[in-house]
N, CA, C and O atoms as CSV, one atom per row, in Angstrom:
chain,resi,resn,atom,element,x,y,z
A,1,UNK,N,N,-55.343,-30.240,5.620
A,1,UNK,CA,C,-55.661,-29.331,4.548
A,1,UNK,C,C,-56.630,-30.034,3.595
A,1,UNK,O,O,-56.540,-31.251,3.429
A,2,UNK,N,N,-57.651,-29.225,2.897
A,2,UNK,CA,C,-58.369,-30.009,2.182
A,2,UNK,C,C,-59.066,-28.981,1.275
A,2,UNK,O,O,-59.050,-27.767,1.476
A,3,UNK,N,N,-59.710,-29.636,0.205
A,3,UNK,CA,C,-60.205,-27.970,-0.584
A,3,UNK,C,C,-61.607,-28.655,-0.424
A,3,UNK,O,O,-61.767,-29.870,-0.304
A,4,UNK,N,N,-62.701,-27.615,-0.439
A,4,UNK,CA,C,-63.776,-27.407,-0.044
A,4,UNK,C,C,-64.701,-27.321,-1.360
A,4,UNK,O,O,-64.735,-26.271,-2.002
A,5,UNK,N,N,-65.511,-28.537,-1.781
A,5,UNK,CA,C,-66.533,-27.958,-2.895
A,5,UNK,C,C,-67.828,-27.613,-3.078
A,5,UNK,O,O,-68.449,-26.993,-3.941
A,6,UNK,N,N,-68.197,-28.391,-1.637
A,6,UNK,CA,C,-69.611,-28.096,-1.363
A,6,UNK,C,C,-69.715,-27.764,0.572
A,6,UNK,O,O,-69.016,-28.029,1.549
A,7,UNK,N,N,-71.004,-27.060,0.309
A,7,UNK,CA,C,-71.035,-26.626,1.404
A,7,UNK,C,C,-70.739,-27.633,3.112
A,7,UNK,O,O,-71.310,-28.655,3.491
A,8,UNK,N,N,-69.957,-27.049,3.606
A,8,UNK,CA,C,-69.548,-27.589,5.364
A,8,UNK,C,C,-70.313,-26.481,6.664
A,8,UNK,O,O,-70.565,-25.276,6.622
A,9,UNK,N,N,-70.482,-27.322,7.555
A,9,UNK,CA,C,-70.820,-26.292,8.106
A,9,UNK,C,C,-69.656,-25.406,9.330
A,9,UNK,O,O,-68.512,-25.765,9.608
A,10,UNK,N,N,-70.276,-24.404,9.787
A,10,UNK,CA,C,-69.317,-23.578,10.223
A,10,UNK,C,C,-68.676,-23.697,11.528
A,10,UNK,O,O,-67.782,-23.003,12.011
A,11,UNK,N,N,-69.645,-25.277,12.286
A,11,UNK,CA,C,-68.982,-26.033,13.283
A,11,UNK,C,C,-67.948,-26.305,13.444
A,11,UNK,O,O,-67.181,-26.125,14.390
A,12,UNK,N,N,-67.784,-27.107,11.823
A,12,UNK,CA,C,-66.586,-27.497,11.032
A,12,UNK,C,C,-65.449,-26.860,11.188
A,12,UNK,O,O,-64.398,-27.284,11.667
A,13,UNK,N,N,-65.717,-25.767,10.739
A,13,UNK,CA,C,-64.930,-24.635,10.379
A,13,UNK,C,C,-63.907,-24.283,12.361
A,13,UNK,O,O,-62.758,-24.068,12.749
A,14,UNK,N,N,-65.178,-24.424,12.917
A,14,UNK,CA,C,-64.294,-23.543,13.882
A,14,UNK,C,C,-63.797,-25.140,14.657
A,14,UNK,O,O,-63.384,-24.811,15.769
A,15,UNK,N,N,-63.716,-26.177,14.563
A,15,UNK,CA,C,-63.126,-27.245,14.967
A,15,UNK,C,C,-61.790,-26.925,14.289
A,15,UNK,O,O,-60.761,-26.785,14.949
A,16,UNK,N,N,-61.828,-26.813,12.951
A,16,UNK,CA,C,-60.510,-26.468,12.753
A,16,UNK,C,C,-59.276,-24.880,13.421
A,16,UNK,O,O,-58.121,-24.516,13.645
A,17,UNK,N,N,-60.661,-24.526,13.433
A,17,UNK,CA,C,-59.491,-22.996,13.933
A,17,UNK,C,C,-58.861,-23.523,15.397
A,17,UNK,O,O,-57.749,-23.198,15.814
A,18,UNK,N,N,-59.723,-24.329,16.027
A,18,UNK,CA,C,-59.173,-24.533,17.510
A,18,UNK,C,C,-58.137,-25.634,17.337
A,18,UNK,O,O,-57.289,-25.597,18.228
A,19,UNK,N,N,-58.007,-26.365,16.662
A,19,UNK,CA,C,-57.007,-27.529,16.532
A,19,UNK,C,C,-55.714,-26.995,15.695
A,19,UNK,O,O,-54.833,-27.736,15.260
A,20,UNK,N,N,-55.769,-25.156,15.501
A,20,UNK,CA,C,-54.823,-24.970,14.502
A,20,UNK,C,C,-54.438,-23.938,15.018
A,20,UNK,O,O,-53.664,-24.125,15.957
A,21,UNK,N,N,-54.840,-22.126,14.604
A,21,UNK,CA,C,-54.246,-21.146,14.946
A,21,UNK,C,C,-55.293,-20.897,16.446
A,21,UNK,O,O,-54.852,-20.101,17.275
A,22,UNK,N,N,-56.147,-21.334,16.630
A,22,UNK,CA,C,-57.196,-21.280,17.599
A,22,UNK,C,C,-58.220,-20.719,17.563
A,22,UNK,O,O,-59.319,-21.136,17.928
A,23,UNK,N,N,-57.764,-19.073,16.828
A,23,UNK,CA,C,-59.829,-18.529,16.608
A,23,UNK,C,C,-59.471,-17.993,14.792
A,23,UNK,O,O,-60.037,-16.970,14.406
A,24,UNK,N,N,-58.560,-18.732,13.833
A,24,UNK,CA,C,-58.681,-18.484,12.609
A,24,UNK,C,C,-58.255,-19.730,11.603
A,24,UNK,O,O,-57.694,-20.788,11.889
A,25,UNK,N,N,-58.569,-19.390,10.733
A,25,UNK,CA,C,-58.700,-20.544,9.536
A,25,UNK,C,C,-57.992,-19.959,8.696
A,25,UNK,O,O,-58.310,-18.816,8.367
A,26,UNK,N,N,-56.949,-20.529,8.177
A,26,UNK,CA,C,-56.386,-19.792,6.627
A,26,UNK,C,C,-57.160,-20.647,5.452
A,26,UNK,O,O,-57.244,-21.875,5.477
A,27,UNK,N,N,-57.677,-19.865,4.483
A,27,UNK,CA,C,-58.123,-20.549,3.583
A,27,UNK,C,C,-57.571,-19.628,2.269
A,27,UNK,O,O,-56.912,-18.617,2.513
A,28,UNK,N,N,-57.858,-20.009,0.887
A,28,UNK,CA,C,-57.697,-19.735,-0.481
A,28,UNK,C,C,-58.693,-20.166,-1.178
A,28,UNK,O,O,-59.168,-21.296,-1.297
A,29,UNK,N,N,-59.063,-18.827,-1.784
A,29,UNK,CA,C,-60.292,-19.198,-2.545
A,29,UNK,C,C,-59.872,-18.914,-3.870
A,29,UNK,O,O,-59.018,-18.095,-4.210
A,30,UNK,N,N,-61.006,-20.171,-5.067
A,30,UNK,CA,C,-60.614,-20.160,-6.484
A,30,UNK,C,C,-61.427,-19.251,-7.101
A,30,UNK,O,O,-62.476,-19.822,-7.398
A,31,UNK,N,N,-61.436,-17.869,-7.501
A,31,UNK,CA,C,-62.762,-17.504,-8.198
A,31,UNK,C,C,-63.292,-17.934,-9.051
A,31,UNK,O,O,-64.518,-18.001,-8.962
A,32,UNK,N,N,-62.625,-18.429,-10.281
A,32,UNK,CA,C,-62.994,-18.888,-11.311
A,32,UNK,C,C,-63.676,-20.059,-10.887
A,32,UNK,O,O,-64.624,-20.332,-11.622
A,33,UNK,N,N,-63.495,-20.862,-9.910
A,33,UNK,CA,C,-63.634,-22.551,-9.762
A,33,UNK,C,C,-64.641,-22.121,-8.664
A,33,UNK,O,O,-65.197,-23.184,-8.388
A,34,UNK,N,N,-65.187,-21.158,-7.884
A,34,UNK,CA,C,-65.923,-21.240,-6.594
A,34,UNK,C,C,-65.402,-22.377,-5.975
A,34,UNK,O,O,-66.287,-23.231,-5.923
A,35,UNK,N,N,-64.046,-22.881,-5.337
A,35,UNK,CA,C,-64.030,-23.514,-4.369
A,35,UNK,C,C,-63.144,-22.801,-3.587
A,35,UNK,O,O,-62.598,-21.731,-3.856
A,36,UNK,N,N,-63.014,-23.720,-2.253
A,36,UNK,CA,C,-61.546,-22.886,-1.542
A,36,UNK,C,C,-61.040,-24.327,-0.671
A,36,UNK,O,O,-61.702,-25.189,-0.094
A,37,UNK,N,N,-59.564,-24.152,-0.866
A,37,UNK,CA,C,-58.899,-24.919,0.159
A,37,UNK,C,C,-59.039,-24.221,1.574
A,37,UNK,O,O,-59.268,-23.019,1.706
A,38,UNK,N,N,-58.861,-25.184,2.691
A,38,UNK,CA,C,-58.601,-24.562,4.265
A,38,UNK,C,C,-58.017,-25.301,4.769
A,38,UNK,O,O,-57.928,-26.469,4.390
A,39,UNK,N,N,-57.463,-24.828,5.756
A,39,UNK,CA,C,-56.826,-25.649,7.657
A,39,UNK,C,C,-55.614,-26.230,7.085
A,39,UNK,O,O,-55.266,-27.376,7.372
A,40,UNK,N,N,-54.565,-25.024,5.802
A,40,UNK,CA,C,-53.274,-25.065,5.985
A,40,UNK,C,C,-53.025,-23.994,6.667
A,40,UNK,O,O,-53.613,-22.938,6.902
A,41,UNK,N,N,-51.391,-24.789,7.114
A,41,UNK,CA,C,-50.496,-23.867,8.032
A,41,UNK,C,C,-50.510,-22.990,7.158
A,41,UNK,O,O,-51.396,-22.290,7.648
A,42,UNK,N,N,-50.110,-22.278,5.891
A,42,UNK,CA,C,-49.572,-21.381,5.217
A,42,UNK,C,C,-50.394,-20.954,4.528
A,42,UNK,O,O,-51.201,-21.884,4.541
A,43,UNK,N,N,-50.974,-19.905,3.660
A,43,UNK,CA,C,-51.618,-19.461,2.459
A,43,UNK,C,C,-51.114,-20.369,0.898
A,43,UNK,O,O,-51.726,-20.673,-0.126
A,44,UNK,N,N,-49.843,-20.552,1.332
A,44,UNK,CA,C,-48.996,-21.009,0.201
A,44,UNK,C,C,-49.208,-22.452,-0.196
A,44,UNK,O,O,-49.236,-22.992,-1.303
A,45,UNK,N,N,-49.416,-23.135,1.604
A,45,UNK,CA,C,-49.459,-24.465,0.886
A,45,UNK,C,C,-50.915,-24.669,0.321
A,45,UNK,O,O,-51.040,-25.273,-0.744
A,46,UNK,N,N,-52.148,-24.137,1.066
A,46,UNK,CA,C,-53.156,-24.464,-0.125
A,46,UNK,C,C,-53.619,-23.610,-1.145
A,46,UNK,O,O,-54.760,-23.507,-1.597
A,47,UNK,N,N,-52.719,-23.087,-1.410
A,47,UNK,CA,C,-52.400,-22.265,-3.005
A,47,UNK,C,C,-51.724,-23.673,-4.235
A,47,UNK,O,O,-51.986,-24.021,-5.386
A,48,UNK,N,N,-50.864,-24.071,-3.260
A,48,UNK,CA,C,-49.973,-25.002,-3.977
A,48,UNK,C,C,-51.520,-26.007,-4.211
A,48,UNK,O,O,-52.044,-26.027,-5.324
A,49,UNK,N,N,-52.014,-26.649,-3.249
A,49,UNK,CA,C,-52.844,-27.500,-3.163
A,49,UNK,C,C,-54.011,-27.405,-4.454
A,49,UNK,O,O,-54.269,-28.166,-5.386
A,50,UNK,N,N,-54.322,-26.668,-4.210
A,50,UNK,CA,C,-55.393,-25.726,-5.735
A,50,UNK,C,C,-54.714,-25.812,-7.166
A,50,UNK,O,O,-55.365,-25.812,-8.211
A,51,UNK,N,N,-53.522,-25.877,-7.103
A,51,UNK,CA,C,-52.515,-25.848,-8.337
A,51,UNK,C,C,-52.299,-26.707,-8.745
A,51,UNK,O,O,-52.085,-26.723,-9.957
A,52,UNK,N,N,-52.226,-27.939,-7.975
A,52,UNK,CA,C,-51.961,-29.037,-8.210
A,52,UNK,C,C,-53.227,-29.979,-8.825
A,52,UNK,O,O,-53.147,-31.013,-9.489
A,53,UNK,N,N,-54.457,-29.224,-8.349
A,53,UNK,CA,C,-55.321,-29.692,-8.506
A,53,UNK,C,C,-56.254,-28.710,-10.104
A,53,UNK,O,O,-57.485,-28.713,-10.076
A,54,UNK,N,N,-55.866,-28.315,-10.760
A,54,UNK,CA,C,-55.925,-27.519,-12.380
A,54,UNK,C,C,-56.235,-26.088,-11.951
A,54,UNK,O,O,-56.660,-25.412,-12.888
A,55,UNK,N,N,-56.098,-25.201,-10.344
A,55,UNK,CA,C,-56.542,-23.977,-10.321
A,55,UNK,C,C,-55.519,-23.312,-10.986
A,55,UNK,O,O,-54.503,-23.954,-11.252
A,56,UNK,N,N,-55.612,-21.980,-11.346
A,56,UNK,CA,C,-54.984,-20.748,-11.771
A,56,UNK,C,C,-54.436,-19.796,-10.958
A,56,UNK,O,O,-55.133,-19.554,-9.972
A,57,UNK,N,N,-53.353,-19.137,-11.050
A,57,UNK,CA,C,-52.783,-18.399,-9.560
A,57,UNK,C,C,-53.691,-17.458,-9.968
A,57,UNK,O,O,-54.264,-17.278,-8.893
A,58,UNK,N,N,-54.258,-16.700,-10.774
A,58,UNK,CA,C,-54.549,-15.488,-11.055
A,58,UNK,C,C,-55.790,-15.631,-10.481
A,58,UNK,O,O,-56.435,-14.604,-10.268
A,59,UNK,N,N,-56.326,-16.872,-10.143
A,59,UNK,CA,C,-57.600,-17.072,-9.637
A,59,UNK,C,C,-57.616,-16.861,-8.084
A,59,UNK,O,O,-58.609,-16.419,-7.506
A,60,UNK,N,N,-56.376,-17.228,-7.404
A,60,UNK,CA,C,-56.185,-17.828,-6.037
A,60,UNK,C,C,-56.031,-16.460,-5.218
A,60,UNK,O,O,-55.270,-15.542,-5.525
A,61,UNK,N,N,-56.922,-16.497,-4.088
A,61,UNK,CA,C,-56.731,-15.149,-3.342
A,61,UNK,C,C,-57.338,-15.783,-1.807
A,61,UNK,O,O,-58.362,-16.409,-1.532
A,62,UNK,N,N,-56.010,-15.221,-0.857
A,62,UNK,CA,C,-55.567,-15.575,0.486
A,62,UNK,C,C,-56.476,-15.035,1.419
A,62,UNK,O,O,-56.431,-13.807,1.489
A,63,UNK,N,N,-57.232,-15.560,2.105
A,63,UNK,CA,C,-58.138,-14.887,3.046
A,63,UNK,C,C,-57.810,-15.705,4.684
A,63,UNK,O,O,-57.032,-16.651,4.802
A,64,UNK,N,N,-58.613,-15.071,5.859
A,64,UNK,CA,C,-58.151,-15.693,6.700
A,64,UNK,C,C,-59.684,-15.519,7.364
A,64,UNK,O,O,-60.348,-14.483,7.325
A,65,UNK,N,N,-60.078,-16.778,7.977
A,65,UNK,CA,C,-61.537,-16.655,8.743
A,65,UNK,C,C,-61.372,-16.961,10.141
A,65,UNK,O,O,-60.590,-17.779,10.625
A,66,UNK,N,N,-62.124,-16.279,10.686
A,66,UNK,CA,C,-62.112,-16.169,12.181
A,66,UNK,C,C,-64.222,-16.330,12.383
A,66,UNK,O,O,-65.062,-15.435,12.474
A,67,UNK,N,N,-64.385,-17.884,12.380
A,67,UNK,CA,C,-65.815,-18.443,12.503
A,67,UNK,C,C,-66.377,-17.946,14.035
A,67,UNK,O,O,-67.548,-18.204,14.314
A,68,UNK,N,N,-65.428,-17.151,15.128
A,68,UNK,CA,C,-66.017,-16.903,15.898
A,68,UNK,C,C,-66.607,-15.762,16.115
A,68,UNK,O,O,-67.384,-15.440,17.014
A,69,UNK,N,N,-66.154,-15.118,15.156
A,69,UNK,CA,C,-66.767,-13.366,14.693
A,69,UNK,C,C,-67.940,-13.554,14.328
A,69,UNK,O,O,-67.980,-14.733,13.976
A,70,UNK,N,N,-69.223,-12.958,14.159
A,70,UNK,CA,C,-70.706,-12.641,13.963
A,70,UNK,C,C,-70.811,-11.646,13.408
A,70,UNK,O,O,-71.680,-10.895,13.850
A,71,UNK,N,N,-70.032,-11.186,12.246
A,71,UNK,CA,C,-69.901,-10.228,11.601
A,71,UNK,C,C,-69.069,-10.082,9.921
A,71,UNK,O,O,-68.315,-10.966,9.514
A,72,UNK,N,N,-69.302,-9.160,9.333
A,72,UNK,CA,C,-68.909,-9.248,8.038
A,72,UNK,C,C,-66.845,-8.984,8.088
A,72,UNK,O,O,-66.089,-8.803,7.133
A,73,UNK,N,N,-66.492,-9.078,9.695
A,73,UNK,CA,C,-65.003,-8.647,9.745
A,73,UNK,C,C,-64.832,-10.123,10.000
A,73,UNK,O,O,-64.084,-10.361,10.947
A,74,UNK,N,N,-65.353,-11.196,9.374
A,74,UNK,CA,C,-65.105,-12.801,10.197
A,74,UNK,C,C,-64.153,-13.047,9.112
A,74,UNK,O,O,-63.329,-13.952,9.243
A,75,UNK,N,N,-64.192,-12.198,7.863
A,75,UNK,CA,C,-63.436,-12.478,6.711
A,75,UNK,C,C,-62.371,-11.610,6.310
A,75,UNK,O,O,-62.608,-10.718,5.495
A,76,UNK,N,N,-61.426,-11.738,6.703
A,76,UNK,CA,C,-59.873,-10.988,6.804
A,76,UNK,C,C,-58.978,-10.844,5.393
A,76,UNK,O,O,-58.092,-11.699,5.392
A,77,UNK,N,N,-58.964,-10.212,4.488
A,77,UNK,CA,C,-58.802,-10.495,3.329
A,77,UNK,C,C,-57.252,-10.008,3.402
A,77,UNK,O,O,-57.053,-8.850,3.036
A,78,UNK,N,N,-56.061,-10.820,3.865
A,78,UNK,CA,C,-54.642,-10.628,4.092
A,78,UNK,C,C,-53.695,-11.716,3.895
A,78,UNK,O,O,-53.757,-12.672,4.668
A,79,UNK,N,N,-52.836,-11.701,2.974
A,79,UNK,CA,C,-52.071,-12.632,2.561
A,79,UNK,C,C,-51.088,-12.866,1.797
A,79,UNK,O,O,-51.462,-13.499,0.810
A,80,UNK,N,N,-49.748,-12.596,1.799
A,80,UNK,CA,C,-48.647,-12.544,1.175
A,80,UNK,C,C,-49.040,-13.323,-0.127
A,80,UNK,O,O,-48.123,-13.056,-0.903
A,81,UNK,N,N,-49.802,-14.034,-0.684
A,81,UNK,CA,C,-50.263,-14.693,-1.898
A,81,UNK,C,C,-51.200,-13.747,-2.790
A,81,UNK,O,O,-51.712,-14.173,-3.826
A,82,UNK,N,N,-51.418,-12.289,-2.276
A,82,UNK,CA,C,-52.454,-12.244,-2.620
A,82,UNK,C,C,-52.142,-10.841,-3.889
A,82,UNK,O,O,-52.852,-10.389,-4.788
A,83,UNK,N,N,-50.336,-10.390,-3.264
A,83,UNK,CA,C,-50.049,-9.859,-4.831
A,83,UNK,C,C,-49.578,-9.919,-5.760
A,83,UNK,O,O,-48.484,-10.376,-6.093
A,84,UNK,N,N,-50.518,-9.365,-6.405
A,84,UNK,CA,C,-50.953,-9.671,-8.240
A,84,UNK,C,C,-50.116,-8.633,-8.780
A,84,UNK,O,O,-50.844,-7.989,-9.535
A,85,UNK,N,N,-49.290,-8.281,-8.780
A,85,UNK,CA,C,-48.985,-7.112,-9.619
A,85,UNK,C,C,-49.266,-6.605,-11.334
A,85,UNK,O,O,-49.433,-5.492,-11.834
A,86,UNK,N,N,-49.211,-8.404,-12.090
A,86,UNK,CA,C,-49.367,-8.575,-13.382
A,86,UNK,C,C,-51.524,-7.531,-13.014
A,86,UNK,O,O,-51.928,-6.631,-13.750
A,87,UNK,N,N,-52.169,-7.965,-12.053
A,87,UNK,CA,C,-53.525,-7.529,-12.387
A,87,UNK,C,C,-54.155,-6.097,-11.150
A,87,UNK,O,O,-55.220,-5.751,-10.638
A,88,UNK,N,N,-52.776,-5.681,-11.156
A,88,UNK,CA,C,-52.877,-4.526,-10.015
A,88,UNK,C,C,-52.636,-4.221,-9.179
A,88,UNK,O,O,-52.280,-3.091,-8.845
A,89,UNK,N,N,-52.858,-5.917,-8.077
A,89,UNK,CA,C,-52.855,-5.772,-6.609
A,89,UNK,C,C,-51.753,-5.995,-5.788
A,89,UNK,O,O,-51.156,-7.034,-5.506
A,90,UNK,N,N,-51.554,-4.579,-5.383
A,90,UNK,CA,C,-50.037,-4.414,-5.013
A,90,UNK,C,C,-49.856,-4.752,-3.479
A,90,UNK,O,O,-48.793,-4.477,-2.921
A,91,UNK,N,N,-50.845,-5.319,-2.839
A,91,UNK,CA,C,-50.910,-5.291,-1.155
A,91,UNK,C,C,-51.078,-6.861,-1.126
A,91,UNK,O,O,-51.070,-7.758,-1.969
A,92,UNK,N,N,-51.243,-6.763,0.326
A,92,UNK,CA,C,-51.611,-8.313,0.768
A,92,UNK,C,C,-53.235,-8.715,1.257
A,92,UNK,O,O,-53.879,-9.733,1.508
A,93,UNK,N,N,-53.485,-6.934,1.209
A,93,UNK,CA,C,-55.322,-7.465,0.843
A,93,UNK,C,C,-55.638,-7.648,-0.471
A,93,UNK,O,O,-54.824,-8.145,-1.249
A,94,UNK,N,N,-57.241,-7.139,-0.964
A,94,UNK,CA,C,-57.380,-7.570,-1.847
A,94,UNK,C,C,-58.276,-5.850,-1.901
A,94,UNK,O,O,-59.244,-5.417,-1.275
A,95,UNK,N,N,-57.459,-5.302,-2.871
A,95,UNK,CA,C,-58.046,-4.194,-3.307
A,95,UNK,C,C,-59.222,-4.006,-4.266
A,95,UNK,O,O,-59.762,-2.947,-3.944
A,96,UNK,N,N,-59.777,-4.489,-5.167
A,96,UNK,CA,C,-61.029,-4.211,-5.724
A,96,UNK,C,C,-62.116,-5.172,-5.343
A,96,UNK,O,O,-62.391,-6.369,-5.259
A,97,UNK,N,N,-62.611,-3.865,-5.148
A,97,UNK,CA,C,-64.173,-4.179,-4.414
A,97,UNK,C,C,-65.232,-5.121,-4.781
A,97,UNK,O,O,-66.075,-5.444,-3.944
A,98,UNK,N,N,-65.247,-5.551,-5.887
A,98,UNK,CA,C,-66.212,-6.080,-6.380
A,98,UNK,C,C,-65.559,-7.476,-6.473
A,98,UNK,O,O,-66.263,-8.454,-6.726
A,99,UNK,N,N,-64.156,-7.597,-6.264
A,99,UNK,CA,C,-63.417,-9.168,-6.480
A,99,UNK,C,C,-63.735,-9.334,-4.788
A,99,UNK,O,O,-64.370,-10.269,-4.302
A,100,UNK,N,N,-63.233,-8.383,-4.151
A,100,UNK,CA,C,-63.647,-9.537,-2.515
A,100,UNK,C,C,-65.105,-9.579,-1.961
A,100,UNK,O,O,-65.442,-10.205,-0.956
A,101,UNK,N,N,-66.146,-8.626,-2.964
A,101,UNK,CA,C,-67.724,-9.487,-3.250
A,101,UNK,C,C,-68.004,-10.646,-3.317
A,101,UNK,O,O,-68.815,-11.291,-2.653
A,102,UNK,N,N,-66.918,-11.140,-4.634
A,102,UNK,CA,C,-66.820,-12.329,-5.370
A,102,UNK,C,C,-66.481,-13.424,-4.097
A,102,UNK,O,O,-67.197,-14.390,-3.831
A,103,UNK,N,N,-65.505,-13.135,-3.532
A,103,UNK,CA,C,-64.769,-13.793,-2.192
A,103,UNK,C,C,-65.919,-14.286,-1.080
A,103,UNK,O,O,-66.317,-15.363,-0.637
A,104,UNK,N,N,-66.155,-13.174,-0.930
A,104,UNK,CA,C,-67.623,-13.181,0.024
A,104,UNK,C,C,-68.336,-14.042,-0.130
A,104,UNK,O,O,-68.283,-15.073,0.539
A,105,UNK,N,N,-69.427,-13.759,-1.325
A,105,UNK,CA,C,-70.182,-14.706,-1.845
A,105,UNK,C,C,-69.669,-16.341,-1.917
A,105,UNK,O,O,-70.379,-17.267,-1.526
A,106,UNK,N,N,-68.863,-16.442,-2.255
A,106,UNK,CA,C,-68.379,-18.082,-2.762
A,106,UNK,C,C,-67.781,-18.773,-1.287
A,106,UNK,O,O,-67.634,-19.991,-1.193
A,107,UNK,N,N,-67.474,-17.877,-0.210
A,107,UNK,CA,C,-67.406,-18.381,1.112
A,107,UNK,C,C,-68.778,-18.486,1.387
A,107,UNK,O,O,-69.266,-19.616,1.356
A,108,UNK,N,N,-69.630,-17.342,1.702
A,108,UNK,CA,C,-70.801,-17.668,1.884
A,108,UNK,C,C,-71.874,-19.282,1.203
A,108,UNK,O,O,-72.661,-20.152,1.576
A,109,UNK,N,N,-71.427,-18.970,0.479
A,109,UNK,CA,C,-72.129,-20.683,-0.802
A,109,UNK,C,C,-71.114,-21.881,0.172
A,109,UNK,O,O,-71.505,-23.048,0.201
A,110,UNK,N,N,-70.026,-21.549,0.814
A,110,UNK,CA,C,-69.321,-23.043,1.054
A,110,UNK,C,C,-69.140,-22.806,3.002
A,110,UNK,O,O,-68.230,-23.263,3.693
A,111,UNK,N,N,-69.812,-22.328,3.267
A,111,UNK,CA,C,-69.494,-22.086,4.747
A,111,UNK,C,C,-71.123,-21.970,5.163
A,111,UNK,O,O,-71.715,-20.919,4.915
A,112,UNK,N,N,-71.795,-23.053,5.783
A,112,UNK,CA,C,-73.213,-22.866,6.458
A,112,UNK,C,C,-73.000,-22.182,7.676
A,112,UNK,O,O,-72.131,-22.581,8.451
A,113,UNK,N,N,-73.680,-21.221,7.924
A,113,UNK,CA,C,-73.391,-20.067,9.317
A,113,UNK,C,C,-74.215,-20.941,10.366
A,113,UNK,O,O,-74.324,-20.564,11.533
């Protein structure tokens, strides 16, 4: 597990999916902080990992990548971490549109395709 601050490339990325779930990556991204932890077993533990390290839960939102997809579905936005109820989000995706923009983008900035 490790949190991510500058860009890796997506080689990277899928070395880990095969040494782990095989074609996915769990990661957590910080919005506020643009970084994201990856290549824990759980959503939780690099939630914890981010926490430990000065992130904000309200910041932390559970995504899951699959680097072998060639498409905008490579980013799975599902994760028992991911409801907020105090800020709306009552599911385990991520319901407003313009926050998993935010998601998008800041993977995009830390993931070279």
């Amino acid at each position: 597990m490790k949190i991510i601050l500058k860009k890796i490339p997506m080689a990277q990325l899928k070395s880990m999916a095969e040494k782990g779930f095989g074609n996915l990556v769990k990661a957590v991204v910080d919005v506020e902080k643009k970084i994201m932890a990856v290549d824990g077993e759980l959503h939780a533990d690099e939630e914890a990992l981010l926490l430990e390290n000065g992130s904000k839960q309200e910041n932390l939102w559970g995504i899951n990548l699959y680097p072998g997809i060639n498409s905008p579905e490579w980013i799975e936005f599902d994760s028992m971490i991911n409801l907020h109820p105090k800020s709306g989000n009552l599911s385990r995706g991520v319901e407003n549109p313009q926050l998993r923009k935010k998601i998008v983008a800041i993977v995009s900035q830390l993931i070279e395709k």
